[in-house]
C-alpha positions in Angstrom: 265.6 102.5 96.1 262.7 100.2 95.6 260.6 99.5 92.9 257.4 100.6 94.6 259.7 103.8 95.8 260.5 104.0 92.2 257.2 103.9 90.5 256.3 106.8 93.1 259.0 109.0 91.4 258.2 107.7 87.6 254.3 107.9 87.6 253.4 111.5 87.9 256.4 112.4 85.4 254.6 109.3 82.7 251.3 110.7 83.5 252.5 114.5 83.0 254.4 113.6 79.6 251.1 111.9 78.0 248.7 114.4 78.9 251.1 117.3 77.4 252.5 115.3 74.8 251.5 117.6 71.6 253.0 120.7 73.6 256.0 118.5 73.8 256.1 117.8 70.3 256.4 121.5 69.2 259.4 123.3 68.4 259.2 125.7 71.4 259.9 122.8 73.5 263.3 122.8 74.1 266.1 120.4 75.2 266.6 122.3 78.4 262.9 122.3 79.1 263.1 118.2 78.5 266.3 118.0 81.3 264.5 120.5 83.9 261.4 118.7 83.5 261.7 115.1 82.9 265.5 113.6 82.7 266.5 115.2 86.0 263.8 114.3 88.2 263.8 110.9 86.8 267.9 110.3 87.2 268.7 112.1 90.4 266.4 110.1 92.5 268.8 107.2 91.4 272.2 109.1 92.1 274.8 109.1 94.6 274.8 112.8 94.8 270.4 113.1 95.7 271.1 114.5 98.9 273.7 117.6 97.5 271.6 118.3 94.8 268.3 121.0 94.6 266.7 122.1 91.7 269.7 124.8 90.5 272.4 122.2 90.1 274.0 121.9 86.3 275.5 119.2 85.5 
């Protein structure tokens, strides 16, 4: 992947976090929200298994 490629990926998910941040920051936001949300779209892009994976997959 390149870095423009990766900047696509990375931007919206940077620009998502900092305009919900205080939601973020409560303590109904949960570590499972945080993986769905923000850690899996931002790894999986960079895996060997991005084409087996969709949006159900646990690891």
């Amino acid at each position: 992947m390149t870095l423009p490629e990766s900047k696509q990926i990375l931007a919206p998910l940077i620009a998502k976090f900092s305009d919900n941040l205080p939601a973020y920051k409560s303590a109904n936001y949960n570590e499972t929200q945080l993986r769905r949300e923000f850690l899996d779209p931002m790894i999986i892009p960079y895996t060997y298994y991005k084409g087996t994976l969709d949006n159900n997959t646990k690891f």
